[in-house]
Structure formats: structure tokens, C-alpha cells
C-alpha positions as CSV (number, residue, x, y, z in Angstrom):
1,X,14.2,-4.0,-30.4
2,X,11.3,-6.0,-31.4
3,X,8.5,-4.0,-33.2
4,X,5.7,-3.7,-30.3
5,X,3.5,-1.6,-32.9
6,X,1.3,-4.2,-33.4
7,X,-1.7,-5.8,-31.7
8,X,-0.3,-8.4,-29.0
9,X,-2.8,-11.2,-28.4
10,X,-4.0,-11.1,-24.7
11,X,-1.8,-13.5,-22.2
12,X,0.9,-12.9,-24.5
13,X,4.2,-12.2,-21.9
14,X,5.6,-8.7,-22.2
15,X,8.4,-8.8,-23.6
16,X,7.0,-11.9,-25.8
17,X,8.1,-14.8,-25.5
18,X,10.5,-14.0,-22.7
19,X,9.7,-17.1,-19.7
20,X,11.0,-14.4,-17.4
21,X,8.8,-11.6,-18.5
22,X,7.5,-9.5,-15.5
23,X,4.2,-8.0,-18.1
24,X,1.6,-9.5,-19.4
25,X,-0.4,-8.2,-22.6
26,X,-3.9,-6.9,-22.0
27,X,-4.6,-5.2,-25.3
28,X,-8.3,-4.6,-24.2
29,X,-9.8,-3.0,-21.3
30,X,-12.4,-6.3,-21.0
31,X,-9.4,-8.4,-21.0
32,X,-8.2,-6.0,-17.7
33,X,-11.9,-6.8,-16.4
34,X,-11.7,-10.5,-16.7
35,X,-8.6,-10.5,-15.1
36,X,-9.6,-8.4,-12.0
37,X,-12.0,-11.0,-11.8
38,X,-10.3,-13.6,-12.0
39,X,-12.9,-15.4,-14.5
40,X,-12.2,-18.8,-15.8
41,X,-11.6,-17.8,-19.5
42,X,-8.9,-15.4,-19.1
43,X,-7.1,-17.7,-16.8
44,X,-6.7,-20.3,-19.2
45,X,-4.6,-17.4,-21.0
46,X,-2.8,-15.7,-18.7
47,X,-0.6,-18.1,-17.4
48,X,2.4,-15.1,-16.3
49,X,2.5,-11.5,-15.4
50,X,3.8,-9.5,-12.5
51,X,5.3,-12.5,-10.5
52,X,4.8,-11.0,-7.0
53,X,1.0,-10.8,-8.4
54,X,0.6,-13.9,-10.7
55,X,2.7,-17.1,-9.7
56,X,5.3,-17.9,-11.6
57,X,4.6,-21.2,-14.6
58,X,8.0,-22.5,-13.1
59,X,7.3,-21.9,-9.6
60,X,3.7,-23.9,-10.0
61,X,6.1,-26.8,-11.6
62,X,8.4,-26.8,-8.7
63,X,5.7,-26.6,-5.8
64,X,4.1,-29.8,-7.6
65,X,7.1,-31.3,-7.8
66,X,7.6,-30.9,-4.1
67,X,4.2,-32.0,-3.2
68,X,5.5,-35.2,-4.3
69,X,9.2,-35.4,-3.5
70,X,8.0,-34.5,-0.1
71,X,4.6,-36.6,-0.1
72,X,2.8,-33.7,1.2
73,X,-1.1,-34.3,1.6
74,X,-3.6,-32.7,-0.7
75,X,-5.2,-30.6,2.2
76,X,-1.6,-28.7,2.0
77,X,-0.6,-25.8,-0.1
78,X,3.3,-25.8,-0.8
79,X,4.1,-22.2,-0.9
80,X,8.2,-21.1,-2.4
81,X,9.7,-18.6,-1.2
82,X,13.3,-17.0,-1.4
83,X,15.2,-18.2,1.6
84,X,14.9,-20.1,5.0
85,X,15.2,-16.6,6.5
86,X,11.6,-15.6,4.6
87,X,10.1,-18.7,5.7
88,X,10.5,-18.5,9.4
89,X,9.4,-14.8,8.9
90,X,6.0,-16.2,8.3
91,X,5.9,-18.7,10.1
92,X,6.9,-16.7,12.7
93,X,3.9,-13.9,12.2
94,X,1.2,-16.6,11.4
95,X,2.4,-19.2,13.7
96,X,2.8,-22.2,10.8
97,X,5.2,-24.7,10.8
98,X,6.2,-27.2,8.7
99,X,5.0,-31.0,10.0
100,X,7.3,-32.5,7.1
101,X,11.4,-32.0,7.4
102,X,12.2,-30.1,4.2
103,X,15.4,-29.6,2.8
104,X,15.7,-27.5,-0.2
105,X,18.2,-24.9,-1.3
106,X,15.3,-22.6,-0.9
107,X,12.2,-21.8,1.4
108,X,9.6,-23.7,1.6
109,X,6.1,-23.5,3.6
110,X,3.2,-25.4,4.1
111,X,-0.2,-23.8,4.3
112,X,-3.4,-25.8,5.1
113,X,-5.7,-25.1,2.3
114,X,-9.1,-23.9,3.2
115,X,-8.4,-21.3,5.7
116,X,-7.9,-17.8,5.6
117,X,-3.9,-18.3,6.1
118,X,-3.5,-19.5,2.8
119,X,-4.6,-16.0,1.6
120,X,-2.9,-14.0,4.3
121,X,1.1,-16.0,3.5
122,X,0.1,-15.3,0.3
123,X,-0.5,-11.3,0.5
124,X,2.3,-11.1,3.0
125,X,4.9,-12.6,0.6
126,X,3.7,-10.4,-2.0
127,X,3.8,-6.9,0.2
128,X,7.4,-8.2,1.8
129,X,9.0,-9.2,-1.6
130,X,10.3,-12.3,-0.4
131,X,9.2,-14.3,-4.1
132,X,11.4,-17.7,-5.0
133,X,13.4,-15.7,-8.6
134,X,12.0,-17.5,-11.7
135,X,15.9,-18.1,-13.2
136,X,16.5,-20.3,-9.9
137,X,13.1,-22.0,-10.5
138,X,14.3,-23.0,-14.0
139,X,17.8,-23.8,-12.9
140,X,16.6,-26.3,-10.2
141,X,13.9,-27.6,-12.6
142,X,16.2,-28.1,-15.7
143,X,18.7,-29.9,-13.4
144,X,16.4,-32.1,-12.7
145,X,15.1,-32.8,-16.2
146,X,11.7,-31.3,-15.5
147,X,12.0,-28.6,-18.2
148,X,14.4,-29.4,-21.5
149,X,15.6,-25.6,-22.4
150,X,17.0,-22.6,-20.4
151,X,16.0,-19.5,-21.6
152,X,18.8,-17.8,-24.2
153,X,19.4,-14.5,-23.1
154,X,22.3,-12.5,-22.8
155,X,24.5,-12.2,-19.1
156,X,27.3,-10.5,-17.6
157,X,29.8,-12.1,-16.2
158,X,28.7,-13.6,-12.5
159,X,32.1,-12.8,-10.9
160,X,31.7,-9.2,-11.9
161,X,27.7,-8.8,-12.1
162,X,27.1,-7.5,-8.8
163,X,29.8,-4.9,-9.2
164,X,28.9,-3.8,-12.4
165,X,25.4,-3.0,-10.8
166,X,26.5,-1.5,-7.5
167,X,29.2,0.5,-9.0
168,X,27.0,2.0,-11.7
169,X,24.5,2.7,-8.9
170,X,27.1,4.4,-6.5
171,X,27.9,6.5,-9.9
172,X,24.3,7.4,-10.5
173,X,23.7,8.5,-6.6
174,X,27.0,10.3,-6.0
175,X,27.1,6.9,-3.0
176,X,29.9,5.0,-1.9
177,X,29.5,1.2,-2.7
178,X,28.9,-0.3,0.3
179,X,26.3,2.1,1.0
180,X,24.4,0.0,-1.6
181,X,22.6,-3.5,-1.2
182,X,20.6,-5.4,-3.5
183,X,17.1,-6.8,-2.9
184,X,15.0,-9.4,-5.1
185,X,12.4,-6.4,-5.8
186,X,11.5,-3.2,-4.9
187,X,9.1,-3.7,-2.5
188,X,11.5,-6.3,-0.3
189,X,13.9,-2.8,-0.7
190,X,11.2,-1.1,1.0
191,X,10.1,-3.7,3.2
192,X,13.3,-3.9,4.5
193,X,14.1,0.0,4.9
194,X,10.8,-0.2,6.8
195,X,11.5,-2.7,9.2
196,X,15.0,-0.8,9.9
197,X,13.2,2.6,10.5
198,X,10.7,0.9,12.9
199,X,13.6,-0.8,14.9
200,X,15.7,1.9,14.8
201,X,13.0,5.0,15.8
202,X,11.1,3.0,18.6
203,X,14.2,3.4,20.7
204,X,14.1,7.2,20.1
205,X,9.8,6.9,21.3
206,X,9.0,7.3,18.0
207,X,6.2,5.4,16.7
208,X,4.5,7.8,13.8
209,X,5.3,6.7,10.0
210,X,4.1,8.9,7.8
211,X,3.4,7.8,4.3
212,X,3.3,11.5,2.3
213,X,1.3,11.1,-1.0
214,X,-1.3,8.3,-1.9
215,X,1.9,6.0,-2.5
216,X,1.5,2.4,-4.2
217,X,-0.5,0.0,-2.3
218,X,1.8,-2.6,-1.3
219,X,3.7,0.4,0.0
220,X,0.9,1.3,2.3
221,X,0.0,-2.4,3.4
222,X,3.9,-3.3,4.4
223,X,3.5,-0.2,6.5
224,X,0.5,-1.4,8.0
225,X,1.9,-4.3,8.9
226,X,5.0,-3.6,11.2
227,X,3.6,0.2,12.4
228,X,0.9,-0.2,14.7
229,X,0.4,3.8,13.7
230,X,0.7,5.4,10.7
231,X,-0.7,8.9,9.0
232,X,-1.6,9.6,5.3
233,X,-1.8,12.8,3.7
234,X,-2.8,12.3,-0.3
235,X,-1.9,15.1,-1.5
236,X,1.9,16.2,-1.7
237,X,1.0,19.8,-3.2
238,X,-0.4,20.6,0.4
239,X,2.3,20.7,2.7
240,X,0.3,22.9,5.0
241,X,-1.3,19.8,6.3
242,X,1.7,17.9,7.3
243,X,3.3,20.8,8.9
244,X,0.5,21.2,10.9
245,X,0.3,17.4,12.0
246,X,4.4,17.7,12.8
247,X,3.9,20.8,14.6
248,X,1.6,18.4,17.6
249,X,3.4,14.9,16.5
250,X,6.7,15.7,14.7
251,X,8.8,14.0,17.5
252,X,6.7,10.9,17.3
253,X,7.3,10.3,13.6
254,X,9.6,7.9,13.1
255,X,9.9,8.6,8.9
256,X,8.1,10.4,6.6
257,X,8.2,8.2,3.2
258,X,7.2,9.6,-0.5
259,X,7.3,9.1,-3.7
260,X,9.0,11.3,-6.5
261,X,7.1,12.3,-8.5
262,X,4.2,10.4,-7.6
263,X,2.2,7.5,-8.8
264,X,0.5,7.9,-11.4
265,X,-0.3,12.3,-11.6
266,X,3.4,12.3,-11.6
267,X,2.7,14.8,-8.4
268,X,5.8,16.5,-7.0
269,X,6.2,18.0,-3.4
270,X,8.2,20.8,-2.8
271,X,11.2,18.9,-1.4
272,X,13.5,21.8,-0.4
273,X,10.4,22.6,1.9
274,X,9.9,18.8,2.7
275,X,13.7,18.7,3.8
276,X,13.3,22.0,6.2
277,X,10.1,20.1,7.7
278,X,12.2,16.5,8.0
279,X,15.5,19.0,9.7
280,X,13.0,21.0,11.7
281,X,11.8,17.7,13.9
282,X,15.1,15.3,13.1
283,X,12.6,12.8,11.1
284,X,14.5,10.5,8.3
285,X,13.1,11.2,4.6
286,X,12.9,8.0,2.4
287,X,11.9,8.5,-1.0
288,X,11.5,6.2,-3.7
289,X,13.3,7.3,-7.2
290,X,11.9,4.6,-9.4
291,X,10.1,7.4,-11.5
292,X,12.6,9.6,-11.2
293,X,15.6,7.4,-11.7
294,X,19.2,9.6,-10.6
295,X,19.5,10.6,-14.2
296,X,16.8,12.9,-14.1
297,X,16.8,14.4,-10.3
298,X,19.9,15.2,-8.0
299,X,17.7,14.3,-4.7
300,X,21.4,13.5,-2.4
301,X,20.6,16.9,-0.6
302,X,17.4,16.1,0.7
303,X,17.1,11.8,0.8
304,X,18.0,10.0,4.1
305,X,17.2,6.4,2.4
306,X,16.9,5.6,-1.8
307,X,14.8,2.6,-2.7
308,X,14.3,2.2,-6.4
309,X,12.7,-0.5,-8.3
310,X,16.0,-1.8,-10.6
311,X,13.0,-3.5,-12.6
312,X,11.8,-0.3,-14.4
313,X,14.0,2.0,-16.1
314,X,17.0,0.1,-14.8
315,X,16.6,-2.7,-16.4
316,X,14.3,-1.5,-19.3
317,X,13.2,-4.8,-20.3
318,X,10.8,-6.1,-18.1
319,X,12.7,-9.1,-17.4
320,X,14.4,-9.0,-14.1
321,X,12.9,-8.7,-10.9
322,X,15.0,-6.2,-8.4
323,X,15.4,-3.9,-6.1
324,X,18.2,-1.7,-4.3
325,X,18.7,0.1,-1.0
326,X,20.9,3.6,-0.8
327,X,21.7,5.1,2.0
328,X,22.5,8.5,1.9
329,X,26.2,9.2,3.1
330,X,25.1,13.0,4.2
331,X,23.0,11.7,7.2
332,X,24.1,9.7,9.9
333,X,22.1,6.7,9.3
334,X,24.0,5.5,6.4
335,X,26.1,4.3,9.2
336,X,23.5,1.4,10.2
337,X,24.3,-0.2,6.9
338,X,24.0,-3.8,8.8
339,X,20.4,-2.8,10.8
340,X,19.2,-2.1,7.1
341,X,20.3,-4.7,4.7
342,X,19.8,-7.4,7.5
343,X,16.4,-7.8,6.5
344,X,16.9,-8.4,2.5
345,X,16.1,-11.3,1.1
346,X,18.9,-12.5,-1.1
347,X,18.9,-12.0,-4.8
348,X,20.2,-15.0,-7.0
349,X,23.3,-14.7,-9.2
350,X,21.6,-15.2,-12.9
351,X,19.2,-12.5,-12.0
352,X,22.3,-9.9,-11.1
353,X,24.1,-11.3,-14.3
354,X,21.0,-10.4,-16.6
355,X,20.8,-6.7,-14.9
356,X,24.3,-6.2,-15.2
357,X,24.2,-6.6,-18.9
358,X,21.2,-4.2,-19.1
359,X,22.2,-1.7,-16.8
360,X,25.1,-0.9,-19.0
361,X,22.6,1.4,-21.0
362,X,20.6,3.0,-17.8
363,X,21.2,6.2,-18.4
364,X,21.2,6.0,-22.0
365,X,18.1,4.7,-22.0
366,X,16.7,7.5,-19.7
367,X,18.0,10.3,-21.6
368,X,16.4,8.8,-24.9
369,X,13.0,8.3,-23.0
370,X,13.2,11.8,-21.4
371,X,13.4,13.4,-25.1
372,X,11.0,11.4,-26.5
373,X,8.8,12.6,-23.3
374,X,9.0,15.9,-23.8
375,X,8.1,15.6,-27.5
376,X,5.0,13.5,-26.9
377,X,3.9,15.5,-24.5
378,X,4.0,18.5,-27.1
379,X,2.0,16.2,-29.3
380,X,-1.1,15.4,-27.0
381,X,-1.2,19.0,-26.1
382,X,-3.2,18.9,-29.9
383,X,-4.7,15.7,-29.6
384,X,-8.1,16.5,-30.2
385,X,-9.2,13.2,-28.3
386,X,-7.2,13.8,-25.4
387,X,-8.5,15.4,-22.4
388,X,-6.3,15.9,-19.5
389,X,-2.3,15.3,-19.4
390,X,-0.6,14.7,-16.0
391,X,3.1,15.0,-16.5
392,X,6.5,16.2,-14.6
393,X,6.8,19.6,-16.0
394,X,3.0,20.8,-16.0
395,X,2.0,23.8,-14.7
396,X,1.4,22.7,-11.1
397,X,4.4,20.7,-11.4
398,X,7.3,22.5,-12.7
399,X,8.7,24.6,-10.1
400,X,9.2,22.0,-8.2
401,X,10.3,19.3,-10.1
402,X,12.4,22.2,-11.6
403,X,14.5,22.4,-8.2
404,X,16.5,19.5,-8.4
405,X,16.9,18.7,-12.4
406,X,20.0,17.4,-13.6
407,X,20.1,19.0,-16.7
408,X,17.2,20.2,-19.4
409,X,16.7,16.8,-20.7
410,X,15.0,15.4,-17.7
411,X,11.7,14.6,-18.1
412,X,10.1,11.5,-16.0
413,X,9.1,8.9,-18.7
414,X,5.8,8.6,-17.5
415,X,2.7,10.7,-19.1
416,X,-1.2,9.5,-17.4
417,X,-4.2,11.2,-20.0
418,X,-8.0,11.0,-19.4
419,X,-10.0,11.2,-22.2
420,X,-13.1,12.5,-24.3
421,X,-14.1,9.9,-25.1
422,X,-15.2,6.1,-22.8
423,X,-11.9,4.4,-22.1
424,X,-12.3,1.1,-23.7
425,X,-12.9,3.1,-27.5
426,X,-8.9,4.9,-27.2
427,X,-7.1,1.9,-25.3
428,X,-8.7,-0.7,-27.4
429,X,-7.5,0.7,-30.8
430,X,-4.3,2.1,-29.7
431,X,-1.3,-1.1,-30.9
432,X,1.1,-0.4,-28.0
433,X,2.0,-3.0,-26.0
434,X,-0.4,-3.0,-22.9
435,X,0.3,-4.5,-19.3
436,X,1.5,-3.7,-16.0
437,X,5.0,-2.2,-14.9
438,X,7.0,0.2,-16.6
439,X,10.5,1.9,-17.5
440,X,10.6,-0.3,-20.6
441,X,12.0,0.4,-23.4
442,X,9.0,-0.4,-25.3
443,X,6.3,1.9,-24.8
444,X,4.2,0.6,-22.6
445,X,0.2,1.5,-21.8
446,X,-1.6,0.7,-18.5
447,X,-5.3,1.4,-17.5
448,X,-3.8,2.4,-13.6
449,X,-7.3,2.4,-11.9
450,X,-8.8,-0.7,-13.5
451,X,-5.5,-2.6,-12.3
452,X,-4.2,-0.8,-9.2
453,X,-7.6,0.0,-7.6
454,X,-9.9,-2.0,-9.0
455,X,-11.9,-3.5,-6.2
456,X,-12.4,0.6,-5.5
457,X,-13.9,0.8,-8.9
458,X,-16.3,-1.3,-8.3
459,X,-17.7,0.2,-5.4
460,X,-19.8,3.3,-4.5
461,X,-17.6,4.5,-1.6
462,X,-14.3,3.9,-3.3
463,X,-15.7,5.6,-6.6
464,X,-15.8,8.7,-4.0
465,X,-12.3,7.9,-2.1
466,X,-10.7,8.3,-5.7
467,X,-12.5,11.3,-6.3
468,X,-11.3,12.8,-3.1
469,X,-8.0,11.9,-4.2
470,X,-8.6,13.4,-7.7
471,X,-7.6,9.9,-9.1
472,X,-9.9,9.4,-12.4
473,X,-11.2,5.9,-12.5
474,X,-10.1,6.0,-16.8
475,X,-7.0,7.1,-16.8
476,X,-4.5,5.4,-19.0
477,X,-0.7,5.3,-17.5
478,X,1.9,5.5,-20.6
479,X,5.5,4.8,-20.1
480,X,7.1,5.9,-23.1
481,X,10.0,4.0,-24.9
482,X,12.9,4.5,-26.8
483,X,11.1,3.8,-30.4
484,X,11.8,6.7,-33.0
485,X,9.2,9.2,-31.8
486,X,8.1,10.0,-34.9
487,X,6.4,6.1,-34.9
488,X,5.0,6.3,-31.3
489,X,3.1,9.7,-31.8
490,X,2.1,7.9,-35.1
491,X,0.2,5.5,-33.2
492,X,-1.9,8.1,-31.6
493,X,-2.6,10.2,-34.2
494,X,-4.1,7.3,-36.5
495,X,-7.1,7.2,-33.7
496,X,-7.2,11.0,-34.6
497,X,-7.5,10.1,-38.7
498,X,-9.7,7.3,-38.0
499,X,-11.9,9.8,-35.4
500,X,-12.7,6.7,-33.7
């Protein structure tokens, strides 16, 4: 593993050098502020980052080279996307279509600049997860001589990639294989699972999905955009509150989803109470194990529908883009296997081959970050700078993220801290690689509010929505990697010599 103790320069992709990197370094909480902004001097250096946020260098190249393969006038965006299937999806919901005959291998839309669909194809294909993969970008492009060099990288075999991911998934989630379907990200695993649940439930009159715990916003906005009602309850500690609501509306809901633990106060309901609720008024519980991961919780008593993010701790190298769809076997919609996988968008081979080398070491790799969890946590309980630690096993979390631990070793690689001290003087001088996502093997820092809720920042009235959420605007997200631990409490504990 390449030595990430070290200042990154900003724009930089995380992991460096890596064409298919899905981080970007930020080293500097200005540099976050620039790019929340969008100003024109940090967009001349980041040029990559999360690629259903940023666009993709290749997929820029490609849509030019469309534009003139296809003669398409400059008052026309060409938008990429990952099939045919996505793009008469949105055509579909924002009544565009195509006034050229295109013929690609691929999807492709045309969107009239200057008007607010532009924007609106854009967002969608971002919330749905329906993104062109950056390996069949370079594939197409290289064929055609438009780039000289595919990246070197190591790959499984492509006849026995997909297996090698499903089975170790159907392993991980006591599941049988075709229980189990791939999607090109997390969100199009959730987008999907969505979709299903709406179809399916409306039959049944029920219309209600309830979104339990201030989940991540693409979350929210996909739900927003196929239920026509929806209820939120922020806070998973108060399950008071939603068995209240079920007691008037519980046979209206058509799923309750959640996130375990949650994003970023690593939050964790009381699930065997959850699951009582969920068997009490016949409502399907989805629940998304990216944090979690199967290594750490046993969740098959109490999960209708998995979705995990395959790009975190799955992959552990911030390189793949992925998703996955479980259906539990217990409850009787794992039988609708063909309602909820028809809506996935399909995942190209070289991007199965990369994850199927680095899945290999999954849980590995999550037993080595769980120890080194545990022991930094220890650490910033001394940290004189340090002034607030959110983590799986605190005190208002540990009974019940105690009920369904595999073994003693199963602490959530995630740790969020606030500090004494203004945000910009810690992050700034802290050498850890710094960017979105996480599950890396790398330890990996992210200011959450400045990137996830910035626009709220910046306001008076969402300053007081994250209050009421008890979501501090400087918090700093840490996903902790498999470096010796010795070296990565190191790094924090030279701010403490330094008393910066």
C-alpha cells in the first residue's frame, strides 16, 4: 500500500494516479469551499472525483467525440449514460427525445442547453445511478485511438468475476446466489429496490415510504421522486415516534428504509424493536449495510432487502464503482427476484473483474479496520484537541449495535469528531489523505457537512435544520485504514506536540 502519510496536492485522484479513482484530494478545508462553489480556480484542478458527482475526464472525451461523430449542434448537451434502458427512462420522465438516430453500444441523450432540463437529467442520473462506467469509457476510446494507454491494474478473470463476487457475497449474507444482483453503484441498488417496493406495495394500497434516520441525500431525493408521499423521522434512537405514526398509518407504509449504523453519528436503532414494529403492520425493512458491511453485523433476522455500496469496504480501494441487491431468503419477497433486479442498470465486465480481485480480501480487510477502530478510538478518548467522538460502541450506541455483533472484533470503521479548536486549524495539518467516500484501505478524512450539506451551511435556516438534527456543521468523518496503527494515531498526536 502506497504511503498516504503525506500531504496530497489538492485535485490529486484518491488513490493517486489511479484514472478510475472514485476520490479526490482536498487537503484543505478552503479547497472543500472552492469546490462547493464551484469557483474557476479549483476547477482547473479538480478534473475527477466521485463520478456520479463530478463527470468522468473520459466520459467528457467521449461526449465530444460524439458531438462530432453525430454532428450534433452546439445548442445540444450530449449526456452518457449506461444503457438504452436508462435513456428512455429519462426521456420518458422529462419527455426528451433524440432528433439525431444514435447508435452506440451505450446510452446516449441529447439535452438542449440552456434550460432547466439540462440540470434536472443531470440530478436524476446522479440520484438513479444510471452513470456510463469509466473502464468502458476508456475501452471504447482506446479502440478508437483517442487515448494511447489503458490503465494497468490488476483483474480477475472475466469468465469467473461475477461469481467470485456473488458467491463471496452469498457467503457474507448467509444468501443463496441468485438472490443476489449486481448494480453499477449503490444508489442504482437502491433506486432500484425503490422502484420494486413502490410497484409492488401500491397493489396492497400502500403508498407511505418511510425513510427512518436522516439517511444520505441521494437516498432521500430517489425517494422523492417515485413516492408521491413519504415520512422522515431523524432520529433512530426515538422509536417512540414512529410507532406512534404506524399506529394511525402503519398499513399505508409501503417500506420503512434505514441505515445501519447511520451516516455520519454512526446512530444505531434498536433493530430487534424495529423488526417487532416492521412484523406488527407486515411493512418490508430495507436497510443499507455499507457501514456495517456482514462482517461486523448478523442483520438476516431482521432485513427484508440488503443494499450495500460494493465501492467502500468491498472494494477498499476507491476504484470501482458498484453496487449489490440481497434479498432476504426468510421473507417472502425474495421470491420477486425478477420485479427487483428488473430495474438495474447493467454493470460492465472490467469493472466486475477489478472487484473480484479486490474482494478476495473483504473481510480481511474489515477485521484489520475494525481493530484498528477500536484502538483509535481508545486514543482520541485522550486527545486533548478532540472534543466529541461519535462511534459504534459509545455509550448511546452500544446496546444496540451490541445485539447483532458477529464476534468482539466488530467495530464499524467509521469514527466523526468535533473539535476544540476551528476546523480548518486540525484538518489542515492533519497528512491523511482527504476526499469523499470511504471503506478504503487508506485512512481516509472527510469534512461531512462542508461536502454533504453544504448549501445548508451556508444558510441561516439550514444552520438550524442541522442543529435540530444534532448534525455539527465541523465535524470531520474519518474512515480508518489498514496502516499499522501505531503510524495513523501518530499522525494525530503530532498536532498534539505541535499544540497547533
Amino acid at each position: 500500500m502506497s504511503n498516504y502519510f503525506n500531504h496530497i496536492s489538492c485535485g490529486e485522484t484518491l488513490p493517486p494516479k489511479n484514472i478510475h479513482a472514485v476520490s479526490v484530494s482536498m487537503p484543505k478545508i478552503q479547497d472543500v469551499i472552492d469546490y462547493e462553489e464551484q469557483t474557476p480556480e479549483i476547477l482547473e484542478v479538480i478534473k475527477s472525483g466521485y463520478p456520479r458527482f463530478i463527470l468522468h475526464p473520459y466520459l467528457k472525451k467521449l461526449a465530444t467525440y460524439l458531438k462530432k461523430k453525430y454532428n450534433v449542434p452546439d445548442s445540444y448537451e450530449v449526456v452518457v449514460l449506461s444503457s438504452q434502458k436508462a435513456v428512455e427512462l429519462v426521456s420518458d420522465k422529462y419527455y426528451i427525445h433524440n432528433k439525431i438516430d444514435i447508435d452506440e453500444p451505450f446510452g446516449v441523450i441529447l439535452v438542449q442547453k440552456g434550460t432547466s432540463q439540462l440540470q434536472k437529467v443531470l440530478t436524476y442520473i446522479q440520484h438513479s445511478g444510471c452513470n456510463l462506467s469509466s473502464r468502458f469509457a476508456e475501452k471504447y476510446l482506446f479502440e478508437l485511438g483517442l487515448i494511447n494507454t489503458l490503465h494497468e491494474e490488476e483483474l480477475e478473470d472475466e469468465d469467473i468475476a461475477e461469481d467470485i463476487i456473488i458467491s463471496t457475497l452469498a457467503s457474507a449474507y448467509k444468501q443463496p446466489k441468485k438472490n443476489i444482483y449486481l448494480t453499477p453503484s449503490g444508489m442504482n441498488a437502491i433506486y432500484s429496490v425503490i422502484r420494486a417496493i413502490n410497484s409492488i406495495q401500491s397493489h396492497n394500497g400502500r403508498s407511505i415510504l418511510v425513510q427512518f434516520g436522516w439517511l444520505y441525500l441521494d437516498t432521500m431525493n430517489i425517494v422523492n421522486h417515485h413516492y408521491k408521499e413519504s415520512k422522515i423521522f431523524t432520529d433512530v434512537l426515538n422509536l417512540d415516534l414512529l410507532e406512534e405514526y404506524l399506529k394511525e398509518n402503519g398499513f399505508q407504509v409501503s417500506a420503512i428504509i434505514t441505515e445501519i449504523p447511520t451516516n455520519p453519528l454512526l446512530k444505531t436503532v434498536d433493530i430487534k424493536r424495529l423488526r417487532t414494529l416492521c412484523d406488527k403492520y407486515n411493512i418490508p425493512l430495507i436497510i443499507d449495510t455499507t457501514f456495517a458491511t456482514p462482517y461486523n453485523l448478523d442483520l438476516t433476522s431482521y432485513a427484508d432487502i440488503f443494499v450495500e455500496s460494493l465501492t467502500k469496504f468491498a472494494c477498499g480501494n476507491a476504484d470501482v464503482l458498484m453496487g449489490a441487491i440481497i434479498l432476504n431468503k426468510k421473507h417472502t419477497l425474495s421470491h420477486m427476484t425478477k420485479e427487483f433486479f428488473k430495474h438495474c442498470e447493467p454493470v460492465f465486465i472490467k469493472e466486475k473483474q477489478r472487484l473480484a480481485f479486490e474482494i478476495k480480501e473483504y473481510k480481511t480487510r474489515v477485521k484489520k479496520i475494525s481493530s484498528n477502530t477500536k484502538a483509535l478510538v481508545e486514543y482520541l478518548k485522550t486527545c486533548p484537541y478532540i472534543d466529541k467522538i461519535y462511534y459504534c460502541f459509545s455509550e448511546e450506541n452500544k446496546e444496540n449495535y451490541s445485539q447483532t455483533i458477529i464476534d468482539d472484533n466488530s467495530y464499524t470503521g467509521i469514527v466523526s469528531v468535533t473539535f476544540k479548536k476551528p476546523l480548518s486549524e486540525i484538518y489542515d495539518n492533519l497528512n491523511f489523505a482527504k476526499g469523499p467516500s470511504l471503506g478504503t484501505e487508506f485512512t481516509l478524512l472527510m469534512p461531512y457537512s462542508y461536502l454533504a450539506h453544504y448549501d445548508m451551511i451556508t444558510s441561516k435556516e439550514g444552520n438550524n435544520f442541522l442543529k435540530k438534527i444534532d448534525l455539527p456543521i465541523e465535524i470531520i468523518r474519518i474512515s480508518i485504514g489498514c496502516e499499522p496503527i501505531n503510524d495513523i494515531i501518530y499522525e494525530f498526536k503530532k498536532l498534539e506536540i505541535s499544540k497547533i
